[in-house]
C-alpha positions as CSV (number, residue, x, y, z in Angstrom):
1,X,-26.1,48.0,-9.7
2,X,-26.2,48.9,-13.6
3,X,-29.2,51.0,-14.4
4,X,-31.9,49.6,-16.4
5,X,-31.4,52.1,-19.4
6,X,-27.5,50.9,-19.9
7,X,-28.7,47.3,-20.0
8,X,-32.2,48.1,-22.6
9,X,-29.5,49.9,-24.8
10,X,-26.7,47.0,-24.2
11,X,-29.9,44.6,-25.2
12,X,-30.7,46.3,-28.2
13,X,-27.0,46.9,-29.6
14,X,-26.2,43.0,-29.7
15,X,-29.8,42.4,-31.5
16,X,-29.0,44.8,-34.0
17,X,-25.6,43.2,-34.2
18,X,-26.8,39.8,-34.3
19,X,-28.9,40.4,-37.0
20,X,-26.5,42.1,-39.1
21,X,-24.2,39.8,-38.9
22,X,-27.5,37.1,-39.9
23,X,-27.9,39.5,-42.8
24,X,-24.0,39.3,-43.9
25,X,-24.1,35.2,-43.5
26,X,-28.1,34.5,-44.9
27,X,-28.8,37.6,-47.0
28,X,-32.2,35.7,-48.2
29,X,-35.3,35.5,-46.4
30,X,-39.0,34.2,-46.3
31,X,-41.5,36.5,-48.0
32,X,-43.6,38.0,-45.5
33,X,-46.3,38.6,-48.0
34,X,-46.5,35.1,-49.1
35,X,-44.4,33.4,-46.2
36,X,-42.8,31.8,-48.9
37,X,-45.3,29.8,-50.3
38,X,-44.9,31.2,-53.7
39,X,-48.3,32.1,-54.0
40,X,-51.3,34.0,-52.6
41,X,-54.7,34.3,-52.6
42,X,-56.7,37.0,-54.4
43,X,-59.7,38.6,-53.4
44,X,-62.1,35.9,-55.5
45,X,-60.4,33.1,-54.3
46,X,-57.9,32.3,-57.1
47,X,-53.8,31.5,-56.2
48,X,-51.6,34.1,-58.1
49,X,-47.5,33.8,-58.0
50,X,-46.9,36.6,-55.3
51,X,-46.3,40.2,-56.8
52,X,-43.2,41.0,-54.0
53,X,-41.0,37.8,-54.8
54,X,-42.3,37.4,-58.3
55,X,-42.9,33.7,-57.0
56,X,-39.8,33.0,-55.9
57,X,-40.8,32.9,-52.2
58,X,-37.6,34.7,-50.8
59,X,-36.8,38.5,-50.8
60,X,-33.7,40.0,-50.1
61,X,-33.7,41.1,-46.4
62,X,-33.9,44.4,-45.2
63,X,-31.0,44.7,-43.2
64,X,-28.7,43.2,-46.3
65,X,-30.2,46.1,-48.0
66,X,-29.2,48.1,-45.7
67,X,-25.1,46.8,-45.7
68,X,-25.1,47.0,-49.3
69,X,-25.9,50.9,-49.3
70,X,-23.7,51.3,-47.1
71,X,-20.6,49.8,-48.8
72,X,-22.0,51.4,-51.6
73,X,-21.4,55.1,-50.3
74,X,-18.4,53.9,-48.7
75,X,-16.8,53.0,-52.4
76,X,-18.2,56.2,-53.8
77,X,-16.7,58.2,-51.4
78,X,-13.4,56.6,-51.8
79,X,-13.0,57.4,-55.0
């Protein structure tokens, strides 16, 4: 039998895999703020262009952030 913590850590490496490896193919992603509409509503009523994509709908994702630091630091240490 294979205890339940080896196969909740197992579960959560191949997520964390899996969506690097969405990050490395598809950096882009929906807005969350606007979910991608390109616009929002403001507290009166009226539609702005949203503030976090500057309209655009898609942001950079989190986790491509993530893989560009790192091969950042990697280069700079290589130096």
């Amino acid at each position: 039998m294979v205890p339940i913590a080896l196969l909740a850590s197992l579960a959560a490496i191949i997520y964390a895999a899996s969506y690097l490896a969405l990050c490395a193919v598809s950096p882009w992603g929906r807005c969350r703020r606007c979910q991608g509409r390109r616009s929002h509503r403001t507290a009166i009523g009226t539609r702005r262009d949203c503030p976090r994509c500057d309209g655009t709908g898609i942001r950079v994702r989190t986790g491509r952030r993530l893989l560009d630091y790192i091969r950042t630091e990697y280069q700079a240490g290589n130096r």
